[in-house]
C-alpha positions as MATLAB code, in Angstrom:
seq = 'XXXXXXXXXXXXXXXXXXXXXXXXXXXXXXXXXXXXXXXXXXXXXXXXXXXXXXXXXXXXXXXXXXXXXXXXXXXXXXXXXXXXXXXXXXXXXXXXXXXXXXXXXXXXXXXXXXXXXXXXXXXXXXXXXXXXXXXXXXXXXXXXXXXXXXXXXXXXXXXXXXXXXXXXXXXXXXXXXXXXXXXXXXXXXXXXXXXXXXXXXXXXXXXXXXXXXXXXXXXXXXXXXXXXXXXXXXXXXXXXXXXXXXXXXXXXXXXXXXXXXXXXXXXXXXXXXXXXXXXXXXXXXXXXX';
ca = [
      19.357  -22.070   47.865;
      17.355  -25.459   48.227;
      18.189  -27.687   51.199;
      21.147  -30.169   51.618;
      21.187  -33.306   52.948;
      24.292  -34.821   54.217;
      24.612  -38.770   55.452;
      26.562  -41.696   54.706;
      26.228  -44.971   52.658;
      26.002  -47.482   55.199;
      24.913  -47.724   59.118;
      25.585  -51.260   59.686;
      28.964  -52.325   58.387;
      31.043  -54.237   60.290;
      34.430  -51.731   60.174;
      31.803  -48.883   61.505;
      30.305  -50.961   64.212;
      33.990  -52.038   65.683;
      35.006  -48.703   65.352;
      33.366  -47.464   68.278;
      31.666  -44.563   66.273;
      28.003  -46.032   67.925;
      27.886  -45.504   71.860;
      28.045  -48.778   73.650;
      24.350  -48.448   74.487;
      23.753  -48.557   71.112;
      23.770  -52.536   71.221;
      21.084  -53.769   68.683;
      19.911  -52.690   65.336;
      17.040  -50.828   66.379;
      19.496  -48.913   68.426;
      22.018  -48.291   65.878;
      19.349  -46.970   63.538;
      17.889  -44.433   66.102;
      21.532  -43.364   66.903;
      22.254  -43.100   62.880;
      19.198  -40.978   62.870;
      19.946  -38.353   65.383;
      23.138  -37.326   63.462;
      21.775  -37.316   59.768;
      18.795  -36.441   58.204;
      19.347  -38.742   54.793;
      21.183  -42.959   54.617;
      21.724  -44.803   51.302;
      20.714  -48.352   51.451;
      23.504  -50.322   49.723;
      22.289  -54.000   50.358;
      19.706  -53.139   47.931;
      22.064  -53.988   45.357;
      23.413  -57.597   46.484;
      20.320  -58.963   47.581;
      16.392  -57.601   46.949;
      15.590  -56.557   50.372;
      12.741  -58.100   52.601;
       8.913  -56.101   52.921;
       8.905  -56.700   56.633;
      13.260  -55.154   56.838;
      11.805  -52.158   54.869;
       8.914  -51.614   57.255;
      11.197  -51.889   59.703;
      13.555  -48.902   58.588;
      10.361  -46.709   58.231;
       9.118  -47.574   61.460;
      12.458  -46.947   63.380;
      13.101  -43.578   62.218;
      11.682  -39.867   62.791;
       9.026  -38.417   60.443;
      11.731  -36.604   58.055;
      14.237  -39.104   57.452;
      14.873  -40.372   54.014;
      16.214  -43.468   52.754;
      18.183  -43.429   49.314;
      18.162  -46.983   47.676;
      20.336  -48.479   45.833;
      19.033  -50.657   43.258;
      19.371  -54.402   42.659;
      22.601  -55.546   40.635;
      20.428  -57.263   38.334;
      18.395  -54.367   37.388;
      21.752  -52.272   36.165;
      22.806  -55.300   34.135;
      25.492  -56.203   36.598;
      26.872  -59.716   37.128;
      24.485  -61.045   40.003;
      24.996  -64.575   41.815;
      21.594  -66.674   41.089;
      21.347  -67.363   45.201;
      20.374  -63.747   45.197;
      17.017  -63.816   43.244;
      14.270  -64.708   44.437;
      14.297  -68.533   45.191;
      11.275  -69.153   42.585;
      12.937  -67.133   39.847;
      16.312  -68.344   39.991;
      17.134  -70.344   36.794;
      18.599  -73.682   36.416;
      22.177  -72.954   35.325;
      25.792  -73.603   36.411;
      26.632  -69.946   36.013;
      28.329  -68.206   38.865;
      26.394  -64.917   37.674;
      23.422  -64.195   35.820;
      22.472  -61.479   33.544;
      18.991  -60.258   32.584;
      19.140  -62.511   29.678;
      19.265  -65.522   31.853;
      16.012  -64.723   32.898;
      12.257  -65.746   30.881;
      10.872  -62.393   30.277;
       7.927  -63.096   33.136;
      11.016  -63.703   35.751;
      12.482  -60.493   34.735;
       9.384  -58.591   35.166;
       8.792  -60.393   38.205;
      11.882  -59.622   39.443;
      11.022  -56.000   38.781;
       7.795  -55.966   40.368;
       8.938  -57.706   43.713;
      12.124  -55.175   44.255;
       9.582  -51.879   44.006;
       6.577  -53.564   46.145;
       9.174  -54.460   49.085;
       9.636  -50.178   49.347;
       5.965  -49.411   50.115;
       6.638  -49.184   53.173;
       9.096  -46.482   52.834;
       7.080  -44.884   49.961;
       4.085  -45.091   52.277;
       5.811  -43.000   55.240;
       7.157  -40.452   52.529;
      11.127  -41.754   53.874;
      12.084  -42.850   50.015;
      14.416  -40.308   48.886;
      15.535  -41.855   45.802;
      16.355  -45.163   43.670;
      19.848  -45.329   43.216;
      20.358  -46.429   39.565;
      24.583  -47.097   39.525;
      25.304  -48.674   35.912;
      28.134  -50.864   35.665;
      31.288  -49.623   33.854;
      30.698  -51.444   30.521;
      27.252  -49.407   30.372;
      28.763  -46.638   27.632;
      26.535  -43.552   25.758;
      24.859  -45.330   23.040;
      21.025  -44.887   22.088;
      19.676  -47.728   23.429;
      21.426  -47.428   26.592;
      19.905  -43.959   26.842;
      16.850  -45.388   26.210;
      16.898  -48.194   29.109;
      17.115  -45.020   31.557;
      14.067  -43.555   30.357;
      12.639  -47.256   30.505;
      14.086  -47.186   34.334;
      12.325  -44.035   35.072;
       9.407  -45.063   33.620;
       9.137  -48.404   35.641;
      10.049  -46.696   39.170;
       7.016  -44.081   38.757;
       6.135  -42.464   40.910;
       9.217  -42.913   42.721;
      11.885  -40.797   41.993;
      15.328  -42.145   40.538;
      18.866  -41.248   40.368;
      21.412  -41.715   37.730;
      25.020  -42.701   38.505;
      26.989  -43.560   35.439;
      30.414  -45.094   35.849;
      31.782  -44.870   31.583;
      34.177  -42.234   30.520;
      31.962  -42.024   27.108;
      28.905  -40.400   28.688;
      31.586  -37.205   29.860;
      34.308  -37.257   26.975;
      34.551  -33.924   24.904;
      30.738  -33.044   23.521;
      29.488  -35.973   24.867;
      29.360  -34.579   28.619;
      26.988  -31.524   27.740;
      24.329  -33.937   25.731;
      24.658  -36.419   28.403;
      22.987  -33.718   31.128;
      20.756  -32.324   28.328;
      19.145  -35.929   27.728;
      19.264  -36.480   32.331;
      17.469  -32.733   32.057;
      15.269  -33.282   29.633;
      13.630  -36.396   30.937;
      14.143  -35.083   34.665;
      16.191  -37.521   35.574;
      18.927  -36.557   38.812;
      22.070  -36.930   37.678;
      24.531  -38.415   40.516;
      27.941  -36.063   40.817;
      30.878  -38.425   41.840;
      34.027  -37.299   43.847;
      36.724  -40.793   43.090;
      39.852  -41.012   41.697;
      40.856  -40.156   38.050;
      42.614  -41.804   35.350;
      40.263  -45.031   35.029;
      37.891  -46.565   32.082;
      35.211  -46.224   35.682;
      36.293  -42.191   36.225;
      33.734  -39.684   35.843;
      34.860  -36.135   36.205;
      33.348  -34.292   39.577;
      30.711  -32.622   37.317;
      28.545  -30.845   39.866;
      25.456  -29.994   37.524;
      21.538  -30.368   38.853;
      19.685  -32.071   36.120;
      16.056  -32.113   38.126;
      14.908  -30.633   41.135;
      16.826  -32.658   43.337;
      20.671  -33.273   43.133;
      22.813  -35.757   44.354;
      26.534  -36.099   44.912;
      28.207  -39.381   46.176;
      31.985  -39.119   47.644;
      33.831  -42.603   46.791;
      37.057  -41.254   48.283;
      40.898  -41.504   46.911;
      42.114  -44.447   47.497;
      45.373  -45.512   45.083;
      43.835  -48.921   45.897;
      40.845  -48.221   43.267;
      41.063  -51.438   41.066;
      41.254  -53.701   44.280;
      38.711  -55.827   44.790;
      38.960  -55.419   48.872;
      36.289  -52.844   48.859;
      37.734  -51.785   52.237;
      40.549  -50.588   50.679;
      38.825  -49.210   47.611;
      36.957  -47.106   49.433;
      39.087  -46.990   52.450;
      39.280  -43.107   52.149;
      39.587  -40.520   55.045;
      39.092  -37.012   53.927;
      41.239  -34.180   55.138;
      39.372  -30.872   56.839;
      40.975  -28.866   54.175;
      39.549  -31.390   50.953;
      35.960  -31.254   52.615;
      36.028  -27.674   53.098;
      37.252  -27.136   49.113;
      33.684  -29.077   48.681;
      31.670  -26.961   50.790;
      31.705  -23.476   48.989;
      30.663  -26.053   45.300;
      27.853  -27.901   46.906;
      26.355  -24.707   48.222;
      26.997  -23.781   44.608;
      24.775  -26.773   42.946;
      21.896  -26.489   45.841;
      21.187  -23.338   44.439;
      20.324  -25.254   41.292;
      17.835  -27.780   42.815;
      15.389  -28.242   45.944;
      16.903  -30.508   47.520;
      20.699  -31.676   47.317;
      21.684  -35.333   48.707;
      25.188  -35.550   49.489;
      26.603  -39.416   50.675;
      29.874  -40.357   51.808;
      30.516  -43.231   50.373;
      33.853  -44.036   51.815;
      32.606  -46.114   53.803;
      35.750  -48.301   56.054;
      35.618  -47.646   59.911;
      33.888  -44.622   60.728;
      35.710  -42.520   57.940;
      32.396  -41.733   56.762;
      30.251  -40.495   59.676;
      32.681  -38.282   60.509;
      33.425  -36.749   57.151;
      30.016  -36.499   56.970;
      29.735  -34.624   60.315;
      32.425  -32.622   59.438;
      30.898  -31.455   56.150;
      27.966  -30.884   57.649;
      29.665  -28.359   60.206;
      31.013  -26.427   56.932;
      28.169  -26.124   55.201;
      26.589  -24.919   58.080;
      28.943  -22.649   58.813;
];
């Protein structure tokens, strides 16, 4: 069985830090990090995807954490064809428009590329220190199976090199009858790791907790159950505390799926107070177990 990796998707936001989860002595961000660090191996960067991150922030990560730690990263809104506010770009790339969001389209082709370019070169520093677990790729619900969507995630992979990516896809289509065996043969065949999603059912967004290794590495992302799903209060989207007895129904399938790959990232990604860390710790103690 390959190794598994348990952490959480966040280490700095505000409901954790008033929740008391951090010891008091834990007062600054260096602090928090270190703290973070001693509990979990593996963190997924989410700010990635609001706002391109800073060289000097990312050098700081790498520098404030052991040897082995990894970093999963989510990727920028505007590289997943989300809706992105034009404050977020870079200031020289930002185009002259009224728009509250931008699209790739927006952009000349050279700003796009640029764009590109300037999001990858700000991870050397985690790339250097071997800390980059993966690029979190999470497409927007609109992003359905269709040829030349299949063919933008081979472009994806194909940009990131030599990084790794990860593919979470958030459109019933890609998992609906036929469709959910020729979506992993197309992840498998181009060695791409698909991302397994635990969230509620019954929505356009739903995927089906498909635990299937796709590459040598695997990764599974719990969103929780919150019956507040379609709010936009992502506190009480996500707002999720798993029970003992749900996590330990998990533990016995992600055992399972590690025997598929080398490595298996699992994130809780319910991510309201300190719901997270200490499903996370909790899960960890099962699989351990």
């Amino acid at each position: 069985m390959g190794k598994i990796l348990v952490g959480t998707a966040s280490w700095t936001d505000k409901t954790l830090l008033a929740s008391g989860w951090y010891p008091q002595t834990a007062d600054t961000p260096e602090k928090r990090l270190a703290h973070y660090a001693k509990q979990f191996p593996l963190v997924e960067v989410d700010s990635t995807y609001y706002s391109p991150p800073a060289e000097n922030t990312v050098g700081l990560w790498a520098a404030r954490t052991p040897a082995n730690f990894l970093f999963n990263v989510k990727a920028f809104s505007l590289l997943t064809g989300h809706p992105t506010q034009p404050n977020k770009l870079y200031k020289d790339l930002r185009p002259e428009t009224d728009k509250k969001n931008i699209y790739p389209d927006d952009l000349s082709p050279q700003a796009y590329e640029d764009v590109w370019t300037r999001f990858l070169s700000a991870l050397d520093p985690l790339a250097e220190a071997g800390k980059l677990g993966v690029l979190l790729f999470q497409f927007p619900p609109w992003f359905t199976i269709r040829r030349s969507h299949k063919d933008y995630l081979v472009e994806v992979a194909r940009r990131c090199s030599p990084l790794r990516v990860a593919i979470e896809l958030r459109h019933e289509s890609w998992f609906h009858g036929d469709n959910q065996q020729e979506t992993l043969d197309f992840l498998r065949r181009h060695e791409l790791p698909f991302v397994a999603v635990d969230m509620p059912q019954g929505h356009k967004s739903s995927i089906p907790p498909v635990l299937s290794a796709t590459s040598d590495l695997a990764v599974v992302r719990f969103h929780g159950h919150s019956d507040n799903w379609t709010s936009r209060d992502i506190y009480e989207k996500f707002g999720y505390d798993y029970s003992d007895e749900e996590l330990r129904s998990w533990a016995p399938r992600l055992s399972k799926l590690a025997e598929q790959a080398t490595q298996t990232h699992v994130l809780m990604n319910n991510c309201y107070s300190d719901y997270a860390q200490r499903n996370a710790a909790t899960l960890v103690d099962l699989l351990s177990g």
